[in-house]
KOLFIZA-13784 format. One record per residue (C-alpha): residue number from 1; x, y, z. Coordinates in Angstrom, 3 decimals, decimal comma. Last residue first. Example, Ala and Ser with C-alpha at 12.3 -4.5 7.8 and 13.67 -1.06 7.14 Angstrom:
2
[node 2; [13,670; -1,060; 7,140]];
[node 1; [12,300; -4,500; 7,800]];
***
This chain:
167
[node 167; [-12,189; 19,078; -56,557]];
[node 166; [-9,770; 19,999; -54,554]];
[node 165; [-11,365; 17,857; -51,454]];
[node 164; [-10,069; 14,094; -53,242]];
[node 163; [-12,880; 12,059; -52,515]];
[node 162; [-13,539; 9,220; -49,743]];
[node 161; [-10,382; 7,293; -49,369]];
[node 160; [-9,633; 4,324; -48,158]];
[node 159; [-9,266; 3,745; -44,232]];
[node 158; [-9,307; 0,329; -42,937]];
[node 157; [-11,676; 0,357; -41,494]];
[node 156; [-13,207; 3,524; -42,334]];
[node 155; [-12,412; 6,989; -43,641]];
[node 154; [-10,229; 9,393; -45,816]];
[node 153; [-10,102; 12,961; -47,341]];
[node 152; [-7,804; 13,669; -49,439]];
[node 151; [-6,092; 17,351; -49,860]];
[node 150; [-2,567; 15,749; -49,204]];
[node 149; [-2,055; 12,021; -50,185]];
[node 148; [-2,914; 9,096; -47,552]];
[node 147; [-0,810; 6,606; -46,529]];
[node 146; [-2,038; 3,049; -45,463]];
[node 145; [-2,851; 2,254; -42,622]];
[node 144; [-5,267; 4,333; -41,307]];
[node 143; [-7,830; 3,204; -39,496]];
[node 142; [-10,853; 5,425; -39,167]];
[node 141; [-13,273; 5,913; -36,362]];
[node 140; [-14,058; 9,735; -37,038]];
[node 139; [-12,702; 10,528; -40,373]];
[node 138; [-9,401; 11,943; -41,220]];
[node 137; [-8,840; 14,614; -43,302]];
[node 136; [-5,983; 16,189; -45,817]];
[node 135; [-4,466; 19,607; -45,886]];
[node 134; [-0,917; 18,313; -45,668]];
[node 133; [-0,376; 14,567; -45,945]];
[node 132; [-0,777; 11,689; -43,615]];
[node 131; [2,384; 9,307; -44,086]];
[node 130; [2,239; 6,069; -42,083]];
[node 129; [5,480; 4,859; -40,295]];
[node 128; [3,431; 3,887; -37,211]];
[node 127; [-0,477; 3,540; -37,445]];
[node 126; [-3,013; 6,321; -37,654]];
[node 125; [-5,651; 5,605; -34,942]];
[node 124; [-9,114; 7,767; -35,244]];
[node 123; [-10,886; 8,242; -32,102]];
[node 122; [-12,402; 11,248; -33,410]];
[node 121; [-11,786; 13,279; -36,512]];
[node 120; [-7,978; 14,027; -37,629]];
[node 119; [-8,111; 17,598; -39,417]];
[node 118; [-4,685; 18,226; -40,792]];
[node 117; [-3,396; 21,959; -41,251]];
[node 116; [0,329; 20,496; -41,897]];
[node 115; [1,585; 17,058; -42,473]];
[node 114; [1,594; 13,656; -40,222]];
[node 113; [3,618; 11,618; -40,025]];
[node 112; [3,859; 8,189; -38,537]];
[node 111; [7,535; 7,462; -37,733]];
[node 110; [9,077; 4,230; -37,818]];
[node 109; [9,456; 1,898; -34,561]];
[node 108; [13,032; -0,262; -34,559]];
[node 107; [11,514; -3,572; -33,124]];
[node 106; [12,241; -4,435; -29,329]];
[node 105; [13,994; -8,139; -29,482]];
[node 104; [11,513; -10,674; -29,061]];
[node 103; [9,258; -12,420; -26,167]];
[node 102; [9,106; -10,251; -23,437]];
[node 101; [7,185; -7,733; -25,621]];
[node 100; [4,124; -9,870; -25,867]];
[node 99; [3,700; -10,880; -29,771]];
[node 98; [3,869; -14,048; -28,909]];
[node 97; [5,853; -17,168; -30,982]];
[node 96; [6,922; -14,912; -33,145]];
[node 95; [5,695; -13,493; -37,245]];
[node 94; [2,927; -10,849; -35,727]];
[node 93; [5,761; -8,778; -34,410]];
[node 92; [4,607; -6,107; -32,090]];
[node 91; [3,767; -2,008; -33,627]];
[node 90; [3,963; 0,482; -30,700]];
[node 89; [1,558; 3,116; -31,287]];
[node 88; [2,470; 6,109; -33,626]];
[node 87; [-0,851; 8,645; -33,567]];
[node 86; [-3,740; 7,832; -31,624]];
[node 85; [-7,358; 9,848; -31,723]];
[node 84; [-9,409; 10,158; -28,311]];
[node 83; [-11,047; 13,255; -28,833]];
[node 82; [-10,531; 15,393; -32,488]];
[node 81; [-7,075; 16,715; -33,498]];
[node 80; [-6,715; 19,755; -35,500]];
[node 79; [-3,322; 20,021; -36,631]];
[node 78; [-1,964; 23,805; -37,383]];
[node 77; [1,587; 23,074; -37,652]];
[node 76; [2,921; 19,469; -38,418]];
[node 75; [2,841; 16,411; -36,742]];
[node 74; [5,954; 13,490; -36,411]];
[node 73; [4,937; 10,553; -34,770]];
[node 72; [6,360; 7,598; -32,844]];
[node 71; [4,594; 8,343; -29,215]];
[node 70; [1,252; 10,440; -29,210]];
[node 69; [-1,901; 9,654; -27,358]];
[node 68; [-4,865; 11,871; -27,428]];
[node 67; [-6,969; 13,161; -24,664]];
[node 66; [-7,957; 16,272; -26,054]];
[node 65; [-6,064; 17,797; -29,157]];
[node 64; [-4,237; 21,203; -30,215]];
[node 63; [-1,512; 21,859; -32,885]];
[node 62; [-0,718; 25,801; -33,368]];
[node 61; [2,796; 24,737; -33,684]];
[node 60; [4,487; 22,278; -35,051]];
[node 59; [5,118; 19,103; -32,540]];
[node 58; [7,834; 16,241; -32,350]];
[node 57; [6,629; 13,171; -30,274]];
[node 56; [9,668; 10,453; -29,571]];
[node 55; [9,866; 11,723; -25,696]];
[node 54; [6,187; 10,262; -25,004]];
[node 53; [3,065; 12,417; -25,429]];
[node 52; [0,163; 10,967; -23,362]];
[node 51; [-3,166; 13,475; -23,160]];
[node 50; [-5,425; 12,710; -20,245]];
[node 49; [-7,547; 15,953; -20,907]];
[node 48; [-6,146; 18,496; -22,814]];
[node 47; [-3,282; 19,610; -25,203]];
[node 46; [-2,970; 23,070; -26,590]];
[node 45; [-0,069; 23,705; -29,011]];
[node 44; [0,760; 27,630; -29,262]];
[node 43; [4,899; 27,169; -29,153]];
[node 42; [6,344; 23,859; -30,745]];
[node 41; [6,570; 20,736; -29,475]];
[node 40; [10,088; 18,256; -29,601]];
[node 39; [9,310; 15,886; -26,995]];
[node 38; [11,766; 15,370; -24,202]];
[node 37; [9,661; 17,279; -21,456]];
[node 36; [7,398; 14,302; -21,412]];
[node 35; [3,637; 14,962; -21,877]];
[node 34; [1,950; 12,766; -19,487]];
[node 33; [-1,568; 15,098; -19,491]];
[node 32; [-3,534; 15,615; -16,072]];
[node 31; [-2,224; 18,727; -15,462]];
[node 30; [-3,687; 20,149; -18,556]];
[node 29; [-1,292; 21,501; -21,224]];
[node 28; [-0,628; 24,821; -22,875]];
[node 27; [2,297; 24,842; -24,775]];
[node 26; [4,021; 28,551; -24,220]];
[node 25; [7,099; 27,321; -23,270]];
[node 24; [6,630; 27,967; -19,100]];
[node 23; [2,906; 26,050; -19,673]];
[node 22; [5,534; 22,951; -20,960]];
[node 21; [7,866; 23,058; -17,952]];
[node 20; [5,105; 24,145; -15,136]];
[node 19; [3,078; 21,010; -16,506]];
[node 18; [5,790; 18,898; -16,924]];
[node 17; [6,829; 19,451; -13,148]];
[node 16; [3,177; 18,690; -12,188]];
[node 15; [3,095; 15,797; -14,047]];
[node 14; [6,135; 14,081; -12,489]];
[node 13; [5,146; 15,565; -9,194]];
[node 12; [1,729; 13,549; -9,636]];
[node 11; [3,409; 10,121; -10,587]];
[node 10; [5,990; 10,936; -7,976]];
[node 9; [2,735; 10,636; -5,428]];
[node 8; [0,750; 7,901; -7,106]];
[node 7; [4,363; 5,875; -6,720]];
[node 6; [4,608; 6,591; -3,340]];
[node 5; [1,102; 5,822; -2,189]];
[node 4; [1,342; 2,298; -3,947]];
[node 3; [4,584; 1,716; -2,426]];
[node 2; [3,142; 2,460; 0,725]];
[node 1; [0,000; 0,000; 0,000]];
***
């Protein structure tokens, strides 16, 4: 039960230290976002809610998002990002005998990126290494696994693409 205590309260310093860190840059977090103070984010961001951005995260400015989780991505400026979307997750082997980490060697994670003035709708999950271009959309629920060119629009499981929004 003490080490329980102990590890809520460094848990809560932790944050609280990150929140004075990032507020001090001119991101404005939450106190009950993980943001680590390794990420790469850029001035004006806004990030709410439980919010997770590990030390792999870099940021352009202007991006904002409520409880999102961020680890192998890159985002550009101006990124509108809906409730509960996930950018970069961990990818596991599919090709061992588990695909629980204590099973293989950690896998070299690629970058998902993602390009300026992108609108990412709810709970959507972009997976590692994918490319989302500038301009282009998201849908709500959408998978996407695949890259998708700037000025498209995109959505479902997995994500293909809706219409081009130039034309």
């Amino acid at each position: 039960m003490c080490k329980s205590i102990l590890s809520d309260c460094l848990s809560f310093l932790t944050r609280l230290v990150s929140y004075c860190y990032w507020n001090s840059k001119g991101v404005r977090i939450t106190l009950s976002c993980s943001v680590s103070m390794r990420a790469k984010i850029q001035k004006g961001c806004v990030f709410t809610g439980t919010t997770s951005i590990s030390d792999q995260a870099v940021i352009g400015k202007y991006t904002y998002g409520h409880n999102l989780n961020i680890h192998h991505a890159v985002l550009g400026d101006y990124c509108s990002l809906a409730p509960n979307v996930c950018i970069g997750l961990d990818e596991h082997p599919l090709d061992q005998k588990s695909t629980h980490p204590h099973f293989y060697t950690p896998l070299v994670q690629k970058n998902a990126i993602i390009g300026h003035h992108v609108w990412i709708g709810a709970q959507a999950v972009v997976a590692a290494g994918k490319i989302v271009g500038d301009h282009a959309v998201v849908a709500a629920g959408a998978v996407v696994v695949k890259d998708v060119p700037a000025h498209f629009l995109v959505g479902g499981v997995p994500a293909k693409t809706i219409r081009n929004l130039l034309q």
